[in-house]
Kinemage of the C-alpha trace (Angstrom):
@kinemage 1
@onewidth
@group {chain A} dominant
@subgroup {mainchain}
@vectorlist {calphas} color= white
{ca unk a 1} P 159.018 134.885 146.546
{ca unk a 2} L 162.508 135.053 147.272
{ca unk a 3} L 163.984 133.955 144.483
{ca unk a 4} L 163.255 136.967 142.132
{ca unk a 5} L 166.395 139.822 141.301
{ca unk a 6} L 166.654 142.838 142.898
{ca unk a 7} L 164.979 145.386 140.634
{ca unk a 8} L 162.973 143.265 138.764
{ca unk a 9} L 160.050 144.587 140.443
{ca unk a 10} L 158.829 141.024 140.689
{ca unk a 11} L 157.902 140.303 137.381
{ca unk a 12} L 157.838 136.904 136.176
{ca unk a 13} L 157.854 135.883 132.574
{ca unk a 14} L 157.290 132.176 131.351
{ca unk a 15} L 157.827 130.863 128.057
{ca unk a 16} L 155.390 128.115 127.534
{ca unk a 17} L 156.836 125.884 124.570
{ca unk a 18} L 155.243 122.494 123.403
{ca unk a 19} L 158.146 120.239 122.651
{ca unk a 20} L 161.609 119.559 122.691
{ca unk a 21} L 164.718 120.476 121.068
{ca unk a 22} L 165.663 117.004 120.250
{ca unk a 23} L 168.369 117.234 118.439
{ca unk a 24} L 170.131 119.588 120.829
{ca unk a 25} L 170.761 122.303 117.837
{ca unk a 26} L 169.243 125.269 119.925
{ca unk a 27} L 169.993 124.306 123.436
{ca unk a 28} L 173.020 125.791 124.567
{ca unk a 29} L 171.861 129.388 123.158
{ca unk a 30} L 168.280 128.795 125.225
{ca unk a 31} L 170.306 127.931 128.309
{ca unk a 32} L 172.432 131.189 127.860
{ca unk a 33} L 169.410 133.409 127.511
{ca unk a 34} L 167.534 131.703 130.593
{ca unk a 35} L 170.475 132.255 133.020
{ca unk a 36} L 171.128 136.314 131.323
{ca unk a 37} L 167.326 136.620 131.786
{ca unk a 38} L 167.352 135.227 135.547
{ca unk a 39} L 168.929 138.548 135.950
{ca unk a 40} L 165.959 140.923 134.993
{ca unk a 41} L 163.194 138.556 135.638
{ca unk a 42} L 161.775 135.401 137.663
{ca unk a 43} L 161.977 133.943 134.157
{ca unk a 44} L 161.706 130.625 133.424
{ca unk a 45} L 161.052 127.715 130.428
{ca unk a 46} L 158.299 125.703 130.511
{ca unk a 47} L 158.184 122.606 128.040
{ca unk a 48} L 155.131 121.093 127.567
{ca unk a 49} L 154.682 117.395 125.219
{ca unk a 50} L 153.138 117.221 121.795
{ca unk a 51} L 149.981 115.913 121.712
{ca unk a 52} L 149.884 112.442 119.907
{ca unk a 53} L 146.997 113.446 118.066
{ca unk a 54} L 146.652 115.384 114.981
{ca unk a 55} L 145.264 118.484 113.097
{ca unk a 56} L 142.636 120.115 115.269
{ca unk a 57} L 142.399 117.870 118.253
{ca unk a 58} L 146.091 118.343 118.632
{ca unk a 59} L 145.584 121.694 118.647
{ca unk a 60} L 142.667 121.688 121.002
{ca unk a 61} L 144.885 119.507 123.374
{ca unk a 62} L 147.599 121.249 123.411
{ca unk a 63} L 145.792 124.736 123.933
{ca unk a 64} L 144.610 123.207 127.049
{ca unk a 65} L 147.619 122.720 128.494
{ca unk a 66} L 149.103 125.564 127.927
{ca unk a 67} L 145.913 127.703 129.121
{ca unk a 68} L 146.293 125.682 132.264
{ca unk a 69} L 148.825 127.541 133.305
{ca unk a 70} L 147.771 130.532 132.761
{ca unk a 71} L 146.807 132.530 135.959
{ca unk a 72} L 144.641 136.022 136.388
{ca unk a 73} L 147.319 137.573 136.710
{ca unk a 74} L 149.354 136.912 133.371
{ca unk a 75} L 149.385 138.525 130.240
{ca unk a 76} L 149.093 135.577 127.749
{ca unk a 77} L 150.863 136.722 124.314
{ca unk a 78} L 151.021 134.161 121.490
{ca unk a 79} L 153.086 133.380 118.989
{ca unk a 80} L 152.201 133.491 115.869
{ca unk a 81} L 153.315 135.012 112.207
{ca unk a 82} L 149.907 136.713 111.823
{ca unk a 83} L 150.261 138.557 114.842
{ca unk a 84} L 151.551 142.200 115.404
{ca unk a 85} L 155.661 142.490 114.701
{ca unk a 86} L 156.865 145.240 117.806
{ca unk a 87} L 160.400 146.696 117.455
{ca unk a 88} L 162.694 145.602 120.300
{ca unk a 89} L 161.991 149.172 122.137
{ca unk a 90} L 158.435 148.784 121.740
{ca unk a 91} L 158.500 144.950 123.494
{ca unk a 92} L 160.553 146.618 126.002
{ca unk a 93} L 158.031 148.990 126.906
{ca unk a 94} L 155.394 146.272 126.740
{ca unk a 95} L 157.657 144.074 129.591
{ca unk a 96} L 157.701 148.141 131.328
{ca unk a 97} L 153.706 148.086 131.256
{ca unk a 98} L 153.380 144.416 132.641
{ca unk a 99} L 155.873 145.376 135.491
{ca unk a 100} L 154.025 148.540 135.947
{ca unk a 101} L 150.638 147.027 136.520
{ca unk a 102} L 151.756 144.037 138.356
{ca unk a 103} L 151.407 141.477 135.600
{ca unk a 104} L 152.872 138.595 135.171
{ca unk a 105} L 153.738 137.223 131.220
{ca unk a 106} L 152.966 134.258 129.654
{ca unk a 107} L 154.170 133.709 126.435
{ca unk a 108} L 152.665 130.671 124.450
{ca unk a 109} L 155.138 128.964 121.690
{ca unk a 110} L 153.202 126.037 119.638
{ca unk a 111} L 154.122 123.437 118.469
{ca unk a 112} L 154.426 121.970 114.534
{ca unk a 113} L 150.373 122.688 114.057
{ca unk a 114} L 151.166 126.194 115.821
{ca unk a 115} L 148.537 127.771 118.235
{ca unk a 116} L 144.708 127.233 118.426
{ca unk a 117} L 142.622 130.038 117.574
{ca unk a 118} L 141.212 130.099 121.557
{ca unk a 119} L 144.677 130.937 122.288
{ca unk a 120} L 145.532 133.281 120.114
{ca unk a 121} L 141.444 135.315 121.089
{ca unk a 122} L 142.714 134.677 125.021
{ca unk a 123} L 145.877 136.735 124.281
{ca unk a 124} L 146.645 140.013 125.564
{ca unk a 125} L 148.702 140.670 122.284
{ca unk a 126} L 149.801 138.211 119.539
{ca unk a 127} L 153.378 138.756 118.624
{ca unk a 128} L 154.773 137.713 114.965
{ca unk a 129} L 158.890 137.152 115.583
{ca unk a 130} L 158.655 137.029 111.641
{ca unk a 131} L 156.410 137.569 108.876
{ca unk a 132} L 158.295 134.742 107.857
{ca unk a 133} L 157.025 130.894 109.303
{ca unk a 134} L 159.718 129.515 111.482
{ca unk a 135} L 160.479 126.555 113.486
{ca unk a 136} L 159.085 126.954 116.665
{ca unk a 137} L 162.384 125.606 118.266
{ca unk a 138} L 164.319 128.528 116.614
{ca unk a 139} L 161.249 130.683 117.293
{ca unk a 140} L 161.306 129.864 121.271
{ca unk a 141} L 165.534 130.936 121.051
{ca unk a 142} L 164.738 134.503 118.801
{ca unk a 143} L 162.361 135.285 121.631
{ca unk a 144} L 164.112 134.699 124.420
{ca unk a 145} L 166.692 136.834 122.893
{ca unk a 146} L 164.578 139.500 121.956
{ca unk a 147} L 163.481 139.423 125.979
{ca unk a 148} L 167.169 139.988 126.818
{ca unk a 149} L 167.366 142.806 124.570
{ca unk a 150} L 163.837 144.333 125.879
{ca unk a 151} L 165.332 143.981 129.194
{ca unk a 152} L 168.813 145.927 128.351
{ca unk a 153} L 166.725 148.292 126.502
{ca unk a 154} L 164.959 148.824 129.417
{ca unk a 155} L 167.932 148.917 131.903
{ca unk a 156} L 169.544 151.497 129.657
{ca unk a 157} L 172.515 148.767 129.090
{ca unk a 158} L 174.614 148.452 125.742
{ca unk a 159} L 173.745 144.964 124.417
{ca unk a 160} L 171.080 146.600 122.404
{ca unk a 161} L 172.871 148.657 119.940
């Protein structure tokens, strides 16, 4: 796979998110922190549609697709603000640990109803941004910039301080 940096030691991360920034708010950050992380990582955005149904069967939908692209070799961590809040040095040694055992990451952001419980009992680690609920637009752009930060941790580079 060509296409990865020198010195990533081919890891990829994905951010799974279901739905769109519609109104544009978030967008130009997002697109900052995808090209800075194209540095570290094969990293890349995936948006996926809201389902058209509600409650639990949107829930159940959406879960399937973003399971579906999950592969054996990804760490799935989900979003969600019941999950475990890491410092920014203790993500980046969780992104040191994936690269170290050849993993791949997956991280799932849900949409309006959040994640489905199978998601969040398929996930390597659940990850709470916030104790705090926010929207998952604004959600998807403190994660990617919290990835960016793992990464300079990581590379011993100043951003972090």
């Amino acid at each position: 796979m060509g296409g990865r940096p020198a010195g990533a030691g081919g890891l990829k991360v994905r951010v799974a998110s279901i739905g769109r920034d519609r109104a544009g708010l978030f967008a130009p950050a997002v697109a900052e922190y995808q090209k800075r992380l194209s540095r570290y990582a094969g990293f890349s955005l995936v948006e996926l549609p809201e389902s058209r149904r509600a409650g639990a069967q949107a829930l159940e939908e959406e879960a399937r697709a973003l399971l579906k692209l999950a592969s054996p070799r990804d760490w799935l961590v989900a979003l969600d603000e019941r999950g475990q809040q890491l410092s920014s040095v203790e993500l980046s040694r969780f992104l040191a640990r994936a690269q170290s055992e050849s993993r791949d990451l997956l991280f799932a952001v849900g949409g309006d109803e959040g994640l489905s419980s199978e998601v969040r009992q398929r996930a390597k680690l659940v990850l709470s941004l916030s104790r705090m609920t926010l929207p998952h637009r604004l959600a998807r752009l403190v994660l990617l910039e919290q990835l960016y930060r793992a990464f300079t941790i990581l590379r011993g580079e100043p951003y972090h301080k």
